[in-house]
TORKOLDO-945064 format. One line per 10 residues: number of its first residue (from 1); for each residue x, y, z of N, C-alpha, C. Coordinates in steps of 0.1 Angstrom, whole numbers, padded with zeros to 4 digits. Layout:
NUM = X Y Z X Y Z X Y Z  ...
***
This chain:
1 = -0446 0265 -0384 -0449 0259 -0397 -0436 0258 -0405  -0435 0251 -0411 -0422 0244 -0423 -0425 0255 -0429  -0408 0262 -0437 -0413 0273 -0444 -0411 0267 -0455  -0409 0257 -0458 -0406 0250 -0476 -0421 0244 -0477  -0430 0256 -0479 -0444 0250 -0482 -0452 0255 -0492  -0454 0250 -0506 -0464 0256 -0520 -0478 0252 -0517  -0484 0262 -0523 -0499 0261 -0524 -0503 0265 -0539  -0508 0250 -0545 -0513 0246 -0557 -0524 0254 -0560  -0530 0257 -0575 -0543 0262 -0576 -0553 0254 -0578  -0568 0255 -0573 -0573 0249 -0574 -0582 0249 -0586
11 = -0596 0241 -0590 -0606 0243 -0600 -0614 0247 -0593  -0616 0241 -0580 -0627 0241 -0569 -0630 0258 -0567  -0638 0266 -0568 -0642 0279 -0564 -0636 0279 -0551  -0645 0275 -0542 -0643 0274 -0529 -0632 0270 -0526  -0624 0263 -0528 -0611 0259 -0527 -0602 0271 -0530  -0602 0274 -0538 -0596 0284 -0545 -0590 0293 -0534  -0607 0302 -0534 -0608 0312 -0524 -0599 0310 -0512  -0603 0300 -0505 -0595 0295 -0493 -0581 0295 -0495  -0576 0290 -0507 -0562 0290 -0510 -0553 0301 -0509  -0560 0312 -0519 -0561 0327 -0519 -0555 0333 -0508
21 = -0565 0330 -0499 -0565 0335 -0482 -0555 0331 -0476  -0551 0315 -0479 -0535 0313 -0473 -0526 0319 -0475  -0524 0321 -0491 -0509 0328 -0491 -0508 0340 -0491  -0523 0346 -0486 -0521 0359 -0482 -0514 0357 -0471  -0522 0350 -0462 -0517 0354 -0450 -0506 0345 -0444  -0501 0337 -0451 -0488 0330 -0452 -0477 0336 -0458  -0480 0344 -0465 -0470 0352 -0473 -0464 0338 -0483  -0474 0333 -0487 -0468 0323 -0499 -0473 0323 -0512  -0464 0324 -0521 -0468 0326 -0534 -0476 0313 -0543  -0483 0311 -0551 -0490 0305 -0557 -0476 0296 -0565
31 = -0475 0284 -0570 -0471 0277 -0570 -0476 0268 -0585  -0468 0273 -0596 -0474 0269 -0610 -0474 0251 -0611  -0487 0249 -0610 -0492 0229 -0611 -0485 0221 -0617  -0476 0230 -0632 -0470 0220 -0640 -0455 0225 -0638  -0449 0229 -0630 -0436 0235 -0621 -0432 0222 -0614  -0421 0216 -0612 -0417 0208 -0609 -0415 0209 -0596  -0416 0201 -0582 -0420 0205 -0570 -0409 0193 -0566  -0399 0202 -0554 -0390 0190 -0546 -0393 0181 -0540  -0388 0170 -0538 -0395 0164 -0524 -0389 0170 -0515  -0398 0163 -0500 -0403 0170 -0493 -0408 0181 -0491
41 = -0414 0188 -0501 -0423 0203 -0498 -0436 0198 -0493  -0440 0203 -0482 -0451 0205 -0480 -0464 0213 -0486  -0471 0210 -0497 -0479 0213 -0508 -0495 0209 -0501  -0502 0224 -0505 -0516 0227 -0502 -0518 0228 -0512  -0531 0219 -0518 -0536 0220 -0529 -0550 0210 -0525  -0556 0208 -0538 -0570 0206 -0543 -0568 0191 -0543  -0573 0181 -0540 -0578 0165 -0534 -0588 0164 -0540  -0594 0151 -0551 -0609 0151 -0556 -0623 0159 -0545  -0620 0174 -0552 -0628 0182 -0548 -0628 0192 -0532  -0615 0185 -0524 -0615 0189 -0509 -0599 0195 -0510
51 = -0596 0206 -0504 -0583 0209 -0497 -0574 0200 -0495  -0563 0200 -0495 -0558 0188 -0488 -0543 0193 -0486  -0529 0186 -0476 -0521 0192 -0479 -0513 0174 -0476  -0499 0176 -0484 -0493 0163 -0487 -0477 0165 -0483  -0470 0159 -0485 -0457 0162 -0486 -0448 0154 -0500  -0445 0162 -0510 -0437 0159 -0523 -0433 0148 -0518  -0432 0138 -0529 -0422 0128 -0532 -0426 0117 -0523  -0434 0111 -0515 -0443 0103 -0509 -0453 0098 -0516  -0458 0085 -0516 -0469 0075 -0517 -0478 0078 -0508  -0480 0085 -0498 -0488 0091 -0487 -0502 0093 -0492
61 = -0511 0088 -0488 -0524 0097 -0490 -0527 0113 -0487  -0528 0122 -0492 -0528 0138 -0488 -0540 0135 -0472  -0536 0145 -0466 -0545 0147 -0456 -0555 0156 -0458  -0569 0156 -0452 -0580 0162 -0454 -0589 0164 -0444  -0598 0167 -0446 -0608 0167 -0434 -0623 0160 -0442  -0626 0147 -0441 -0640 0137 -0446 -0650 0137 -0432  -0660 0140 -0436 -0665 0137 -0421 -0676 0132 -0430  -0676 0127 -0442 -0691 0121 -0448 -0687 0106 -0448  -0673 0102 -0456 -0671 0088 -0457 -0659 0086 -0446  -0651 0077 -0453 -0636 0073 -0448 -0642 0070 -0434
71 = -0630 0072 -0426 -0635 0068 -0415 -0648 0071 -0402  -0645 0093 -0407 -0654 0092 -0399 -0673 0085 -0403  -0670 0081 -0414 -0685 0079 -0419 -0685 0066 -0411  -0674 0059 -0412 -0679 0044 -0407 -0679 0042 -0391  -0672 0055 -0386 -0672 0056 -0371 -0685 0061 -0368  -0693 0071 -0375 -0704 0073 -0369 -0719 0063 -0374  -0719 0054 -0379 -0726 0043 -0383 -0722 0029 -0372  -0709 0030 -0372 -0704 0011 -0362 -0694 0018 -0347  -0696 0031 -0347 -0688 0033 -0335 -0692 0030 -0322  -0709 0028 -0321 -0702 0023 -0304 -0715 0034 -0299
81 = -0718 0044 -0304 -0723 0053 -0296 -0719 0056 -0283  -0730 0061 -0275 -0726 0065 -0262 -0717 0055 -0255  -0719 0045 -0261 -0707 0037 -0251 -0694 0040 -0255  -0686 0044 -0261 -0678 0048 -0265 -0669 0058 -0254  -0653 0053 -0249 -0646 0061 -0241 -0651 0075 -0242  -0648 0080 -0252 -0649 0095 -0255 -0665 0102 -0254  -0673 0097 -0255 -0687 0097 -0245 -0686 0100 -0233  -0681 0087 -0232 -0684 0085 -0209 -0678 0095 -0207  -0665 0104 -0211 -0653 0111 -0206 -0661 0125 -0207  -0671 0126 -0211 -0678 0141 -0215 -0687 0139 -0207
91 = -0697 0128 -0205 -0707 0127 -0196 -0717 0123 -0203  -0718 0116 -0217 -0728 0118 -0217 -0739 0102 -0214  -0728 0092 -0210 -0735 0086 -0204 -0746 0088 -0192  -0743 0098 -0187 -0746 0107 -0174 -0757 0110 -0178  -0761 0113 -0190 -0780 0117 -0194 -0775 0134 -0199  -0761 0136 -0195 -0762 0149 -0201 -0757 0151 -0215  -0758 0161 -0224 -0756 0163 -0234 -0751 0176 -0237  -0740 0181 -0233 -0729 0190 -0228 -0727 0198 -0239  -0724 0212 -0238 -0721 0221 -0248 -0706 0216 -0246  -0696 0216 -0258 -0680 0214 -0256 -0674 0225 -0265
101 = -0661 0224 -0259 -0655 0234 -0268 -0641 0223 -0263  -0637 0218 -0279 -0627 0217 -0288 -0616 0221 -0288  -0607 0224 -0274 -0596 0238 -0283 -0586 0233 -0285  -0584 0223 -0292 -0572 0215 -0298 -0579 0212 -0308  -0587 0219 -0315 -0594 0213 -0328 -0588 0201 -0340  -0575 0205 -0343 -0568 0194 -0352 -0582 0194 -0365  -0584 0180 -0370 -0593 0176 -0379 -0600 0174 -0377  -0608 0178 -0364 -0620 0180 -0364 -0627 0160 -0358  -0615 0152 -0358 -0623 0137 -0355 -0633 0137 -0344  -0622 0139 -0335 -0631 0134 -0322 -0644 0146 -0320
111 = -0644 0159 -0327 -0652 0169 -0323 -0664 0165 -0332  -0662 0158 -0341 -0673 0147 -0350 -0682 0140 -0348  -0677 0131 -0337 -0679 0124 -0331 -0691 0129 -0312  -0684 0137 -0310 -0692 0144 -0300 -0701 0153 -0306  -0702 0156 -0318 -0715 0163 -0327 -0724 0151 -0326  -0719 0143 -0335 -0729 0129 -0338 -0735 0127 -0327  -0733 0125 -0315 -0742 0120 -0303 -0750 0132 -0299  -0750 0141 -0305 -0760 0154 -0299 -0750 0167 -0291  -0739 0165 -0289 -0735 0180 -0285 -0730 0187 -0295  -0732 0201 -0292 -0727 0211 -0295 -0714 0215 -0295
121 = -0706 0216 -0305 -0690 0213 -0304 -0685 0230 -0312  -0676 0234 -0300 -0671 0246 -0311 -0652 0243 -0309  -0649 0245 -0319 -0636 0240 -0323 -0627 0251 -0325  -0615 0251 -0314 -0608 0263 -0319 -0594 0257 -0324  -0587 0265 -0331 -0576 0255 -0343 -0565 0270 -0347  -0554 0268 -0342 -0543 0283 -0341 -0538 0282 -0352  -0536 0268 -0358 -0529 0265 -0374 -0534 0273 -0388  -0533 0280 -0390 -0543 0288 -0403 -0540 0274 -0415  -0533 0267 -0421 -0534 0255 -0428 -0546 0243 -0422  -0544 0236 -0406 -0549 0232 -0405 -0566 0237 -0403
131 = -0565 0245 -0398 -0579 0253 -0397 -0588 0252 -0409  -0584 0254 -0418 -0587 0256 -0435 -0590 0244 -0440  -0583 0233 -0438 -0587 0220 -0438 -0600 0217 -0430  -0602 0220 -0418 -0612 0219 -0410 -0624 0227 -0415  -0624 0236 -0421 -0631 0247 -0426 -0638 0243 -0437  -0629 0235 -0445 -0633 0233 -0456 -0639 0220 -0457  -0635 0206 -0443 -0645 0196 -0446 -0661 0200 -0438  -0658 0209 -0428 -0677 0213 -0427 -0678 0221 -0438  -0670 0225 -0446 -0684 0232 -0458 -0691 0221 -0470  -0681 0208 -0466 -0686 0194 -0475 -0693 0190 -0467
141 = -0691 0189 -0451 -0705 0182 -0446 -0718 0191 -0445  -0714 0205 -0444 -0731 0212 -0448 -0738 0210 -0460  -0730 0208 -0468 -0736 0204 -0485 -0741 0187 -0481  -0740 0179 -0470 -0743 0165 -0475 -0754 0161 -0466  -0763 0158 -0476 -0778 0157 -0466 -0774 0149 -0453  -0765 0138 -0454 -0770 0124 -0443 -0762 0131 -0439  -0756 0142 -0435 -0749 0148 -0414 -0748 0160 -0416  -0756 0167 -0428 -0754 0184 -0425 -0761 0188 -0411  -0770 0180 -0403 -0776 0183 -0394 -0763 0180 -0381  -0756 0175 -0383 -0745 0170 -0378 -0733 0183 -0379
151 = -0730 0184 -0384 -0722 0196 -0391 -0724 0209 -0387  -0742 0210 -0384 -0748 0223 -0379 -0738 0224 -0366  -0741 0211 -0361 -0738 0215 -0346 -0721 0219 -0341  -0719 0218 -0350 -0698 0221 -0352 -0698 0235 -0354  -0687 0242 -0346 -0680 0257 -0353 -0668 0259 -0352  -0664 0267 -0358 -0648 0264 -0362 -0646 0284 -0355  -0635 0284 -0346 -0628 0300 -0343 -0614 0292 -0346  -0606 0306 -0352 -0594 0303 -0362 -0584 0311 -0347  -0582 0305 -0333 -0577 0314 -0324 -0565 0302 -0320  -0555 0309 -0314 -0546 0303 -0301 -0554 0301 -0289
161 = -0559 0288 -0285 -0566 0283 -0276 -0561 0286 -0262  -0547 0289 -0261 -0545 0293 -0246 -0546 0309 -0241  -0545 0316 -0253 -0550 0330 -0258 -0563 0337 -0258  -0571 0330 -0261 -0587 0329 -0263 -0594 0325 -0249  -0587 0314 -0246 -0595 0307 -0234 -0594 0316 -0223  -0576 0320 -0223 -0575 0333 -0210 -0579 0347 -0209  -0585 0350 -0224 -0593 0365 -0228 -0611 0365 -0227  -0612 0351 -0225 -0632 0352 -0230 -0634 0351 -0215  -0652 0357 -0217 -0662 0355 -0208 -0667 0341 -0211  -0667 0334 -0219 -0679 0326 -0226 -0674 0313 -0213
171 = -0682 0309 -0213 -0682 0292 -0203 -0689 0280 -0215  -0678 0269 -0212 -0687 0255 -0216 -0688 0245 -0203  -0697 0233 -0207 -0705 0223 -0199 -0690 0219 -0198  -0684 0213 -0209 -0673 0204 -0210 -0661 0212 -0219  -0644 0212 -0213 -0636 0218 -0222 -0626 0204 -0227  -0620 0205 -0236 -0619 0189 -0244 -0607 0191 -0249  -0596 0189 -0244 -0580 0188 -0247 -0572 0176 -0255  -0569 0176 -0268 -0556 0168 -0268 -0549 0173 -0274  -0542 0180 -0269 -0524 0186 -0273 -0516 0170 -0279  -0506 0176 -0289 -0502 0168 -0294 -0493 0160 -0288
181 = -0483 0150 -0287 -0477 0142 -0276 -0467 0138 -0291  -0448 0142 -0289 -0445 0137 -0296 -0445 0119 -0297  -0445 0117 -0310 -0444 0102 -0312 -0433 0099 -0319  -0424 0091 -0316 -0411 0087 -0318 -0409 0074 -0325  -0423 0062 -0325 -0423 0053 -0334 -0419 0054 -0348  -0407 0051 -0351 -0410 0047 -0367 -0414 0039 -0375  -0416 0030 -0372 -0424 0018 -0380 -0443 0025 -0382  -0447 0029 -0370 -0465 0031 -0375 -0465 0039 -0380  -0474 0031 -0393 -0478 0043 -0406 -0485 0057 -0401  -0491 0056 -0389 -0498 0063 -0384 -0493 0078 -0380
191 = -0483 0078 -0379 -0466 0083 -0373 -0470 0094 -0385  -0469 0086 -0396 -0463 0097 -0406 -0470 0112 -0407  -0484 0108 -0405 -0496 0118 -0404 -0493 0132 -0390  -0481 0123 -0383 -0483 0126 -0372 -0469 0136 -0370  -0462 0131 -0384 -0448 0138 -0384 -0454 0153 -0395  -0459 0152 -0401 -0464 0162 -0414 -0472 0175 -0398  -0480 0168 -0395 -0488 0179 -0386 -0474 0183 -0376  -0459 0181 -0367 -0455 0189 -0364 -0449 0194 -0373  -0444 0191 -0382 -0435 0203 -0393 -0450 0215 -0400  -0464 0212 -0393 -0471 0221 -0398 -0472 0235 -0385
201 = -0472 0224 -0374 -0475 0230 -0360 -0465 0233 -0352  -0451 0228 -0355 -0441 0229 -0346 -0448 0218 -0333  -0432 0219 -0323 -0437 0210 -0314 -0447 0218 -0304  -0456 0213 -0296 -0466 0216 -0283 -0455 0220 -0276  -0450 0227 -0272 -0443 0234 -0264 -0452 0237 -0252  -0462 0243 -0257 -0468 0247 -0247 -0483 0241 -0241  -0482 0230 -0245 -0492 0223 -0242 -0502 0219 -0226  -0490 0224 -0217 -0491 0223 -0204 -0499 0234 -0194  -0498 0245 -0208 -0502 0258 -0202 -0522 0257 -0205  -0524 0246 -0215 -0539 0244 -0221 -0547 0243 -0208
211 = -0540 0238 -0196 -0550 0231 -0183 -0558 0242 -0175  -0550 0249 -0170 -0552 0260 -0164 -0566 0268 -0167  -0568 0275 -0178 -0575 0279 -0181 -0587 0277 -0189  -0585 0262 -0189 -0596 0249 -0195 -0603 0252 -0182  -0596 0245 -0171 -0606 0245 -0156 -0614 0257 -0152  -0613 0274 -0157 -0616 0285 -0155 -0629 0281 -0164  -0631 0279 -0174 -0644 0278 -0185 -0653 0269 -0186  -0645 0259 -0179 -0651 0249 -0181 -0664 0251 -0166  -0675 0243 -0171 -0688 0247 -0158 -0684 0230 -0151  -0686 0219 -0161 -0686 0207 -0153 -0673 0198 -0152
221 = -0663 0198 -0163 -0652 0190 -0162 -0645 0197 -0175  -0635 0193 -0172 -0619 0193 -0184 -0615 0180 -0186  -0614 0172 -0203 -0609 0157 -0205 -0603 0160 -0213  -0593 0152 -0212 -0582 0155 -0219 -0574 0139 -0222  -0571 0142 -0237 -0570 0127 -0243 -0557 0126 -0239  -0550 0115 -0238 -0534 0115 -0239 -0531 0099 -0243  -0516 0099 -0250 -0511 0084 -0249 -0514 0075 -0239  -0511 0063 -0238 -0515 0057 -0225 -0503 0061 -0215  -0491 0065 -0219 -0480 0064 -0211 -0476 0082 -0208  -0479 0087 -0217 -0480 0102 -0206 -0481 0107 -0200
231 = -0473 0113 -0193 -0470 0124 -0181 -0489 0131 -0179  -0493 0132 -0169 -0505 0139 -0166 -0497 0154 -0170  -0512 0160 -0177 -0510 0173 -0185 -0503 0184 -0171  -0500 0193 -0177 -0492 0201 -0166 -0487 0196 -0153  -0485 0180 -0151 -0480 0176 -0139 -0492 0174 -0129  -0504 0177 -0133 -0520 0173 -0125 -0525 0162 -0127  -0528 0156 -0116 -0534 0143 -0113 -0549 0145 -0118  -0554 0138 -0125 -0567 0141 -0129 -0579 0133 -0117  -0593 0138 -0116 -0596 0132 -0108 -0601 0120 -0106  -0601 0111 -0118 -0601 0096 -0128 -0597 0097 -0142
241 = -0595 0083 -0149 -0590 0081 -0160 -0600 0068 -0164  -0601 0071 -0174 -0606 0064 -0182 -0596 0052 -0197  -0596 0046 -0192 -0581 0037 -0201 -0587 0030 -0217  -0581 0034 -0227 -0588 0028 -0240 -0575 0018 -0240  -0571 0014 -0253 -0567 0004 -0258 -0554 0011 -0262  -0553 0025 -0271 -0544 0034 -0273 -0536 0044 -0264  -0549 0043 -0257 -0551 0060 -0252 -0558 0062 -0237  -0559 0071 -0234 -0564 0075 -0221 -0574 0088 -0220  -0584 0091 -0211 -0590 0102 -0209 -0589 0105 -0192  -0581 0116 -0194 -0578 0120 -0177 -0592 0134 -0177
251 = -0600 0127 -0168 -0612 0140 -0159 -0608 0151 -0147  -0608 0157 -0153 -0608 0170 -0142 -0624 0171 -0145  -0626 0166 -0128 -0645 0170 -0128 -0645 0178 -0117  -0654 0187 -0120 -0656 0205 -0113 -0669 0201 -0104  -0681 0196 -0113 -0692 0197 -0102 -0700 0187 -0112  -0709 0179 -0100 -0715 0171 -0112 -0723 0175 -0123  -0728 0170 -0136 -0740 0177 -0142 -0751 0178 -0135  -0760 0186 -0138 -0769 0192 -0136 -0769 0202 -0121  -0761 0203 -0114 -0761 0209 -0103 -0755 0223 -0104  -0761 0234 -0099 -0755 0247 -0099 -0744 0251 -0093
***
């Protein structure tokens, strides 16, 4: 994580609190609102009502976690449903409807998105900033009637996913990877979202080590998102691919669904 990082106070209770807890455990001091702030700091503070973190001196929209409007609202109304890459790649065109575990949590999108269609998604997230963001947009989608039932099906563990995955007993249907992949474009605005999260996360370094131990947990398959032009995760051939427009989903399939 960037150490040139302030955390704003909030009005929000709940916000607050959470804030609180960061710079405890960031060892970062509270950061006076009307204190003049450099650019580029990376600044955690309060967004109409949601967490959010920004970087000074930028036109940028703050990043957050919405899973009621913005996009994901409009993804889960015109997305596609089960027809949708990231469906088939879980199985659930298959008729199953897989318990997954998330352990590249990030913002929570695509683990939204596999709620919405009926699985069970647990999200694990090593970033204590990003996590908190995540944390904080299911406590806006439990408060909002149209997808708190949606939101039920989400949980958030605050762990190092290669840590966790190589210490548990627990097993999922489906384990669900996307390590981050530097991106080097400068022109896509998309980039910039993408440059803020490694100065939050540092680079994936170790991203190759996620496979291994996905395959151990996992009961039916391991998918794993990547660029279209990416190196296969730890140098493993997956055992199909699934090709989007952006992106790709490489299957490591273990055994089919429903079979012991």
């Amino acid at each position: 994580m960037s150490t040139h990082c302030l955390i704003l106070p909030a009005s929000h209770l709940d916000i607050q609190k959470t804030l609180e807890s960061l710079a405890q455990q960031l060892c970062i001091d509270f950061h006076p609102d009307n204190a003049p702030i450099p650019d580029g700091v990376i600044v955690v503070s309060e967004h109409s009502g949601a967490l959010s973190v920004a970087r000074s001196g930028n036109k940028d929209k703050p990043i957050l976690v919405d899973f009621v409007g913005g996009k994901a609202g409009h993804r889960r109304k015109f997305g596609g449903g089960k027809g949708q890459d990231i469906a088939k790649a879980v199985g659930l065109n298959k008729g199953a409807t897989p318990s997954v575990l998330d352990a590249t949590g990030g913002l929570g999108r695509d683990g939204f998105v596999l709620a919405t269609l009926g699985c069970n998604v647990t999200l694990l997230e090593r970033s204590p900033i990003v996590a908190a963001l995540l944390e904080d947009g299911l406590r806006r989608g439990l408060a909002d009637n149209e997808i708190s039932d949606i939101a039920k099906r989400m949980s958030l563990m605050k762990h190092n996913a290669i840590d966790w995955m190589t210490s548990t007993d627990q097993r999922y249907d489906v384990v669900y990877l996307d390590p981050m992949f530097p991106h080097r474009e400068k022109s896509a605005l998309v980039k910039k979202e993408m440059r803020l999260f490694q100065d939050l996360l540092g680079e994936d370094l170790d991203a190759d080590q996620l496979l291994q131990p996905a395959l151990v947990i996992a009961r039916y398959r391991v998918v794993v998102k990547r660029p279209k032009l990416a190196p296969d995760l730890n140098g493993q051939v997956p055992t199909y691919r699934l090709e989007g427009k952006s992106c790709r989903y490489d299957i490591y399939a273990l055994k089919a669904f429903g079979s012991e």
